[in-house]
C-alpha positions as CSV (number, residue, x, y, z in Angstrom):
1,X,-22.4,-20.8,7.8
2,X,-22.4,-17.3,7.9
3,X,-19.1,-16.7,8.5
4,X,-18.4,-18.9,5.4
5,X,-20.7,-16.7,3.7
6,X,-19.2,-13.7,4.2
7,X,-15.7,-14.7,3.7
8,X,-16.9,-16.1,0.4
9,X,-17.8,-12.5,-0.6
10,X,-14.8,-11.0,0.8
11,X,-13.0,-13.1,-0.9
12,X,-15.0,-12.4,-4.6
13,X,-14.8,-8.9,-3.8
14,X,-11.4,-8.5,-3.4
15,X,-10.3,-10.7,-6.6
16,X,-12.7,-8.8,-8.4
17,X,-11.6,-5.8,-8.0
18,X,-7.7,-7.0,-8.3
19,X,-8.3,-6.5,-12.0
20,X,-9.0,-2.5,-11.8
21,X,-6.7,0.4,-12.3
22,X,-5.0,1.3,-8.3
23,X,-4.2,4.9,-8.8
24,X,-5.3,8.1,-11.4
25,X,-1.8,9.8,-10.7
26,X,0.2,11.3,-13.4
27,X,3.5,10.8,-10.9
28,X,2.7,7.0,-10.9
29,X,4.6,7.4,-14.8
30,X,8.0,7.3,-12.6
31,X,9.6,4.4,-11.6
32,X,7.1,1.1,-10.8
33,X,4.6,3.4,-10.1
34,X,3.0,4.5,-6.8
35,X,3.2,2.5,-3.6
36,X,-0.3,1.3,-2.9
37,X,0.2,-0.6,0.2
38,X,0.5,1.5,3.9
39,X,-0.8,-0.8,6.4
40,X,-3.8,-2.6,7.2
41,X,-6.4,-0.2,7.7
42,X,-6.6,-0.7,11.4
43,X,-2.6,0.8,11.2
44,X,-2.7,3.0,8.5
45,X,-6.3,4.8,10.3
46,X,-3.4,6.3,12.8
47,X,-1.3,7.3,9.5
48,X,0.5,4.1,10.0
49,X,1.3,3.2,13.6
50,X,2.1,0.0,14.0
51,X,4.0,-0.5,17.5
52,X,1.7,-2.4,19.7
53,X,1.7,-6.3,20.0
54,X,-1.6,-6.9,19.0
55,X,-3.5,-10.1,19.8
56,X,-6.7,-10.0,17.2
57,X,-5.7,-7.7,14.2
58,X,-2.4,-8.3,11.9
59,X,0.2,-6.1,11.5
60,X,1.6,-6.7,8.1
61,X,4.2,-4.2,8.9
62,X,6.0,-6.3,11.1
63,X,6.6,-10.2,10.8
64,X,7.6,-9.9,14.8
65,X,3.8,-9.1,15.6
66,X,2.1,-12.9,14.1
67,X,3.6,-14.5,17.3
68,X,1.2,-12.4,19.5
69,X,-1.8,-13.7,17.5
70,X,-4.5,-15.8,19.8
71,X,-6.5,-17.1,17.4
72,X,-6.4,-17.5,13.7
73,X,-7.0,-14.3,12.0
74,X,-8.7,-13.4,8.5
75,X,-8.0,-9.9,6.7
76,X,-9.4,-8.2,3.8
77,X,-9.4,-4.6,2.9
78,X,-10.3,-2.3,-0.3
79,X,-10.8,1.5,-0.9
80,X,-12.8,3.7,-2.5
81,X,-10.3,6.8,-3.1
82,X,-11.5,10.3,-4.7
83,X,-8.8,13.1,-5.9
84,X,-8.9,16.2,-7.6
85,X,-5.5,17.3,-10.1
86,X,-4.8,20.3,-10.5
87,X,-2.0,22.5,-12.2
88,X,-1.7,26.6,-12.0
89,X,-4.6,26.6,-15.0
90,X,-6.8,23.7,-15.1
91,X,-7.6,20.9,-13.1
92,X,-9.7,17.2,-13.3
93,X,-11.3,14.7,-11.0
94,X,-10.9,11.2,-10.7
95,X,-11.8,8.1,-8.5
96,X,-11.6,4.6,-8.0
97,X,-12.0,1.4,-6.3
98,X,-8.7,-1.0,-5.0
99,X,-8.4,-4.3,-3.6
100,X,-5.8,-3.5,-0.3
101,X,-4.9,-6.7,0.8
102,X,-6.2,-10.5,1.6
103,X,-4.0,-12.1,4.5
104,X,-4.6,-14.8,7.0
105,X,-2.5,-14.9,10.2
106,X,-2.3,-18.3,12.4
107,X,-1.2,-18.5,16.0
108,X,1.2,-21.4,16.7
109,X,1.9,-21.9,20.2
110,X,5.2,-19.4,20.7
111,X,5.3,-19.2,17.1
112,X,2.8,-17.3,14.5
113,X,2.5,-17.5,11.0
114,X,0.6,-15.3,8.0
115,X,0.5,-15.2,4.2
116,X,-1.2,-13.3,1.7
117,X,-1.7,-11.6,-1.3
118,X,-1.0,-7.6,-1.3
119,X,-0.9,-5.0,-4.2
120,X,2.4,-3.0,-4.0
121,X,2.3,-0.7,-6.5
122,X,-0.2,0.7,-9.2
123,X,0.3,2.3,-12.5
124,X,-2.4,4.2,-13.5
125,X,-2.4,7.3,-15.5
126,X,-3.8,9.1,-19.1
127,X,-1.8,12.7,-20.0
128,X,-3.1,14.5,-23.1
129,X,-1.1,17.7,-24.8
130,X,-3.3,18.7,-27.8
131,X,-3.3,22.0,-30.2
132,X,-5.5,22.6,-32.6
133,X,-2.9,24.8,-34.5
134,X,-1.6,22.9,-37.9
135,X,1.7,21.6,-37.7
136,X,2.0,20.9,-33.8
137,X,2.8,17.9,-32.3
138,X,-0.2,16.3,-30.1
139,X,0.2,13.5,-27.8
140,X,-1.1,11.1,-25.0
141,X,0.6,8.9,-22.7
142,X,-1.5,5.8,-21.3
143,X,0.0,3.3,-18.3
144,X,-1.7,0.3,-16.5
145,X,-1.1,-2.4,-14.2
146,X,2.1,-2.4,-11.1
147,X,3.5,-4.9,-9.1
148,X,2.3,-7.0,-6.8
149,X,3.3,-9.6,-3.9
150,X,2.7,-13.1,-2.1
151,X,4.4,-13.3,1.0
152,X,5.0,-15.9,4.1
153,X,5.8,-14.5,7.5
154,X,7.1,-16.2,10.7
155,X,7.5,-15.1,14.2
156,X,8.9,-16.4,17.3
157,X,8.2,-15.2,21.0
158,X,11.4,-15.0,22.6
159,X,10.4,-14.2,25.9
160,X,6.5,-13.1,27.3
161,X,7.4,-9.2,26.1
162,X,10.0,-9.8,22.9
163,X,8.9,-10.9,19.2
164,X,11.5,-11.9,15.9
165,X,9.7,-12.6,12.7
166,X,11.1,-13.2,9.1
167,X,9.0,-12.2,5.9
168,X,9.6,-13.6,2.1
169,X,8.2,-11.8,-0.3
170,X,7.7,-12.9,-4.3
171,X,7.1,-9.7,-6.0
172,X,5.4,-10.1,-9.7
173,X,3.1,-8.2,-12.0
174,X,3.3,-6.2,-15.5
175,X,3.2,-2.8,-16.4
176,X,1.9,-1.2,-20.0
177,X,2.4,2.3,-21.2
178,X,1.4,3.2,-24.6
179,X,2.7,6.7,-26.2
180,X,0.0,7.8,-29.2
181,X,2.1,10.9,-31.2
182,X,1.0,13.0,-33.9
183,X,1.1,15.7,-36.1
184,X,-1.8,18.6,-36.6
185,X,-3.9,18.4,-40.4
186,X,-1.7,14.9,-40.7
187,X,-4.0,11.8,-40.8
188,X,-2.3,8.8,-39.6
189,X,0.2,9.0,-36.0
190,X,2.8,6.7,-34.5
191,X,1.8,4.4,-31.6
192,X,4.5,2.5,-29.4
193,X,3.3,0.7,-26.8
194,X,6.0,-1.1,-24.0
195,X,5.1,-4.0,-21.4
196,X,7.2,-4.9,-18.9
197,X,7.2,-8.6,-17.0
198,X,8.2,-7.8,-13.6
199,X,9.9,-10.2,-10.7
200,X,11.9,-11.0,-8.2
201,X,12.1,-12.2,-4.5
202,X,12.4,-10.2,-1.6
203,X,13.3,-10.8,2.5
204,X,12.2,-8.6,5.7
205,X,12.8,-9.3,9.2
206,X,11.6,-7.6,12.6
207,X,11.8,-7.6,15.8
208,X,8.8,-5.8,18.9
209,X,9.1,-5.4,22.2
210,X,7.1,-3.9,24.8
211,X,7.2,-3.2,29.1
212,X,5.3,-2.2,31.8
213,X,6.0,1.0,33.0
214,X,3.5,1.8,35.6
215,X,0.9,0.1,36.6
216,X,-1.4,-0.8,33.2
217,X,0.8,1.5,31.2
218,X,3.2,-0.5,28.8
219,X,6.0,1.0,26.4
220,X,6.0,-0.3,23.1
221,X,8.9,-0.4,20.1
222,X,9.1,-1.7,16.5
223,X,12.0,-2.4,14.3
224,X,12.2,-3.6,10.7
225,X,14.2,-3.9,7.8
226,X,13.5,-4.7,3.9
227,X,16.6,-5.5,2.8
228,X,17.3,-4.3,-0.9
229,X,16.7,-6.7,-3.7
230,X,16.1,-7.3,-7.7
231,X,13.6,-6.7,-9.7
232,X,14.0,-8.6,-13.0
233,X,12.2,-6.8,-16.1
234,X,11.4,-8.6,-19.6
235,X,11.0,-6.2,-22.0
236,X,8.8,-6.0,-25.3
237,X,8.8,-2.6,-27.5
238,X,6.4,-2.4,-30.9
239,X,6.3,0.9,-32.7
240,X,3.3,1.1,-35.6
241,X,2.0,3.8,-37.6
242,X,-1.6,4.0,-37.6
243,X,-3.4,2.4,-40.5
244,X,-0.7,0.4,-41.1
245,X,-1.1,-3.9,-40.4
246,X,2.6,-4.5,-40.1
247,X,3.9,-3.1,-36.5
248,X,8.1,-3.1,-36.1
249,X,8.6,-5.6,-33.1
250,X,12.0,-4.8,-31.5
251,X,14.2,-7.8,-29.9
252,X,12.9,-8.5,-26.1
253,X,15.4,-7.3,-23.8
254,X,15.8,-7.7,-19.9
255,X,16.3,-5.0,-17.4
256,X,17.4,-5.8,-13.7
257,X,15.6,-3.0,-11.3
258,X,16.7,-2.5,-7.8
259,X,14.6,-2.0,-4.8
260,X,15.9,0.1,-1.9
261,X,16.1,-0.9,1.5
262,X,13.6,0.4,4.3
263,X,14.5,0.7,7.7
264,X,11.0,1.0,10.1
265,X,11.3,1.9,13.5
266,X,8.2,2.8,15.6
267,X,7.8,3.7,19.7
268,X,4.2,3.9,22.0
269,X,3.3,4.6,24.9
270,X,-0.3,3.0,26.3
271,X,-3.0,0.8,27.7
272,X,-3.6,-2.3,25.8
273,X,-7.1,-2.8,24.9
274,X,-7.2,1.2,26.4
275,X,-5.4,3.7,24.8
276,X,-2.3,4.3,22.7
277,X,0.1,7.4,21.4
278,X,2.7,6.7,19.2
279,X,4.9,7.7,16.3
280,X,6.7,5.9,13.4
281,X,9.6,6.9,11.3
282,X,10.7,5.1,7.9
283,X,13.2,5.5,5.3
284,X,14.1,4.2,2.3
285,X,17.3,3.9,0.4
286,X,16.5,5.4,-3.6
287,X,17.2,2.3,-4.9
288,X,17.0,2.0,-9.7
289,X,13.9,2.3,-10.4
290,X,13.7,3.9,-13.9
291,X,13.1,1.6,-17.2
292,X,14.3,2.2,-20.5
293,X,10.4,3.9,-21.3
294,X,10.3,6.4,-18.1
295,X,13.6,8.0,-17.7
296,X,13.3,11.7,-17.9
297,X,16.4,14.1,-18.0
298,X,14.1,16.3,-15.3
299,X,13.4,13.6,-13.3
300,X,16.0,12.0,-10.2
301,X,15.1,9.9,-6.9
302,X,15.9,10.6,-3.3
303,X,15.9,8.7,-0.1
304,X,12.1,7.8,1.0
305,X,11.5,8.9,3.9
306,X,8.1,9.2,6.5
307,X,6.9,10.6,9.9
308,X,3.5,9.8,11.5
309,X,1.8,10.2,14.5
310,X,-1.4,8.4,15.5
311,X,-2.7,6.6,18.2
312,X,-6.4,5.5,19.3
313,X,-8.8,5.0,22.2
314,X,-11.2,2.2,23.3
315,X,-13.3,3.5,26.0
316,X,-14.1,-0.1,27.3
317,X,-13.7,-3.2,24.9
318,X,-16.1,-5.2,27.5
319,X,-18.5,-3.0,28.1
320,X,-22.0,-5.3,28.7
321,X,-24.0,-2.2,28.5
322,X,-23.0,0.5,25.9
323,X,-22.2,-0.9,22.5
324,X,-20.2,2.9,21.7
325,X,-18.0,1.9,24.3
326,X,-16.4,-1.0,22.5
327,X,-16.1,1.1,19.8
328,X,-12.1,1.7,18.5
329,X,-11.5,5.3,17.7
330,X,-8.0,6.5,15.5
331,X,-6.5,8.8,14.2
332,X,-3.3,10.0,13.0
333,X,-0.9,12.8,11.0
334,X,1.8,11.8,8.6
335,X,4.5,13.7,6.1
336,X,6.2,11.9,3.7
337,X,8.9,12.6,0.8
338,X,7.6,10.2,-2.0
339,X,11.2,9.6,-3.5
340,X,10.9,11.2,-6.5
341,X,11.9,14.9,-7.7
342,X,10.6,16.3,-10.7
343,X,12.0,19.7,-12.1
344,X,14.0,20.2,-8.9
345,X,10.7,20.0,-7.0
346,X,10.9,16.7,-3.9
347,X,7.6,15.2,-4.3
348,X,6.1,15.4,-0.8
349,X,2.9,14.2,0.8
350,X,1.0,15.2,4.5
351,X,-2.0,14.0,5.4
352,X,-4.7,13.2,8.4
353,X,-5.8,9.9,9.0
354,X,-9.3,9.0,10.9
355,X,-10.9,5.6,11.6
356,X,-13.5,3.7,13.3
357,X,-13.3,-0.3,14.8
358,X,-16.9,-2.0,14.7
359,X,-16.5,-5.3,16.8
360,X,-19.1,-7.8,15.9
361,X,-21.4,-8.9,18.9
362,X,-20.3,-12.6,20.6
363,X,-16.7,-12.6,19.0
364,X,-13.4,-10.7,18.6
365,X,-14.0,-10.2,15.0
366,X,-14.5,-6.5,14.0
367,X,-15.5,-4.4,11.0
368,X,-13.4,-1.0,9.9
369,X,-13.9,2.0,8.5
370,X,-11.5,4.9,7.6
371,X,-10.7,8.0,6.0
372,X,-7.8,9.5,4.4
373,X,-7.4,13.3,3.2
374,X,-4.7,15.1,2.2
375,X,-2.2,16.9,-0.6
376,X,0.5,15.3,-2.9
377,X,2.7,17.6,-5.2
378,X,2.4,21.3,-6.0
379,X,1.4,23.6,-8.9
380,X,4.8,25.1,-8.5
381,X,7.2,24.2,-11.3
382,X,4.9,23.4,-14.2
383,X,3.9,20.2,-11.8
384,X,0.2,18.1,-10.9
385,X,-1.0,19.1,-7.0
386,X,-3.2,15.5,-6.1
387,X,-5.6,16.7,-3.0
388,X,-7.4,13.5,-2.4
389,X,-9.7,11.7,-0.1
390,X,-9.7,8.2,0.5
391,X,-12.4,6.1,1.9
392,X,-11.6,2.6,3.4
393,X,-13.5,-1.0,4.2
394,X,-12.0,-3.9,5.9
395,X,-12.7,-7.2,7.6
396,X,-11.0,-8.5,10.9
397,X,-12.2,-12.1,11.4
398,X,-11.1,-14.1,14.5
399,X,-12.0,-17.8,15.8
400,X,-10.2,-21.2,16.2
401,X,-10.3,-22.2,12.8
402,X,-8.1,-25.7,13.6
403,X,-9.0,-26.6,17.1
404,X,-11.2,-29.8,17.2
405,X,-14.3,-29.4,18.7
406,X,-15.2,-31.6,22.0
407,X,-18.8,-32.5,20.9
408,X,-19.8,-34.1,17.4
């Protein structure tokens, strides 16, 4: 019953919160905005390290790593994220809470299995120019909403040490910018506000393998690759004058948007259930991103690309007499060039990761905690520095949901 209980809430929690705004950054104007998802939190706590084969937490980075489930596994994770903006003269504050990610991973013999619901990216930004001076244009841009994704995995133990897996992804969701202009001493402005109905499928596949290399130490590898696909955009533009009851509605009109391809290829060294050390590298193709309403002469896009380290240690996972001991400690340091270049600058990010794994007494279920800090951007080149901090909840739950029990 409890159980139930508290997967209820998760559940209520995390739908809940689906609804609010995912990011407070102006760069999120660019493209389909930012990219909200990194990792379950028990990954992205080591800046994204996702190489072993583990057995009780899913790795959504991966479809090669559901075949190494052992029991039927329940995710959900949200954060609480803080950030301060800042350009060479003034700067603001903002913060807000996400839903991560919902997913459910089931073991099927030599095959495993997960779906889920995951936010991809968030749109989320309000810029002002004002001037009190007569005569000068003042203006405000507003955007809301990003894409998001359902997605069914599959993987396949080849051999005791060597995963596949297959992902398909259905990406939807809507974005809506509105662009309020006007004029100094004049009474009425212009609004036009443009939506966008995004979708479009999407395919992954991976592979992970691991080996003993002395005694309990193990090497372990990961490889996997988004391939690129569509986006499909329906367009509406209306364009009013303020005061005035009878907006201009232009024709709808379509837009077909291109996501890059990612290659993902991660290598470890480590004691399972002990200790692990290991780095990741990812890149990403710069793919079409820019709509009719967000193309900038000053803007371009690069190749994605991303470099962490991280790792974590587990001084005894069945310990009988010191709770601390069972007690999963990360951490991790990542560098990343976002994609995106505004007035000649690449948009970069670095940042430290920390985390904590709480396992819940009598099962393999756990509770997780983590913390993100770091900088995006620069004040260099008229452009917003983001130095944020990120605070981060999520649920591991493990039993045998579908195994009949012996006794009625």
């Amino acid at each position: 019953m409890i159980k139930k209980v508290l997967i209820s809430a998760c559940l209520l929690i995390s739908f809940v919160s689906f609804a609010q705004q995912g990011t407070a950054s102006p760069y999120s104007f660019f493209g389909i905005g930012d990219v909200r998802f990194k990792g379950t939190l028990e990954n992205r706590s080591m800046a994204g390290v996702a190489v072993e084969q583990d057995t009780i937490h899913l790795n959504l980075d991966n479809p090669a790593s559901y075949a190494s489930l052992i029991q039927t596994t329940f995710t959900v994770g949200g954060t609480f994220a803080t950030s301060n903006l800042k350009t060479s003269t003034q700067s603001e504050k903002a913060q807000r809470s996400t839903f991560d990610y919902l997913a459910l991973g089931i073991p099927m013999g030599k095959f495993g299995a997960s779906f889920g619901l995951i936010p991809v990216t968030s749109v989320g930004y309000k810029i002002l120019n004002s001037s009190p001076t007569e005569g000068d244009v003042n203006s405000q841009l507003d955007g809301k909403g990003g894409v998001n994704k359902v997605y069914f995995g599959l993987g396949y133990k080849i051999i005791q040490n060597w995963n596949i897996g297959v992902d398909a992804q259905y990406n939807f969701g809507k974005i809506t910018t509105t662009s309020v202009e006007g004029i100094s001493g004049v009474q009425n402005g212009t609004a036009e506000v443009n939506t966008s109905e995004l979708s479009g499928m999407a395919f992954s596949l991976g592979t992970m393998y691991q080996r003993k290399v002395y005694k309990k130490v193990s090497i372990f590898s990961s490889l996997s690759y988004s391939f690129a696909s569509n986006l499909n955009s329906d367009n509406t533009r209306v364009i009013s004058v303020q005061g005035d009851p009878d907006p201009y509605i232009y024709p709808a009109t379509s837009t077909k948007l291109k996501l890059p391809n990612k290659l993902s290829i991660g290598l470890g060294i480590g004691e399972a259930r002990k200790w692990l050390v290991g780095a990741n590298m990812t890149f990403q193709g710069d793919g079409q991103l820019a709509n009719y309403y967000n193309s900038a002469q000053n803007v371009s896009y690069e190749s994605y690309s991303k470099y962490a380290l991280g790792g974590y240690y587990l001084p005894n996972y069945n310990s009988f007499t010191s709770y601390m001991s069972r007690i999963t400690y990360r951490a991790g340091l990542k560098y990343e060039k976002i994609g995106l270049i505004v007035n000649n600058e690449s948009i970069k990010d670095v940042g430290m990761t920390l985390g904590a794994g709480i396992p819940i007494p009598g099962s393999y279920s756990n509770l997780n905690f983590g913390i993100e800090f770091g900088k995006r951007g620069t004040v260099s080149s008229n452009l917003v520095q983001e130095n944020y901090v990120n605070f981060s909840l999520s649920f591991s739950f493990n039993d045998k949901w579908f195994v009949k029990s012996k006794f009625q």
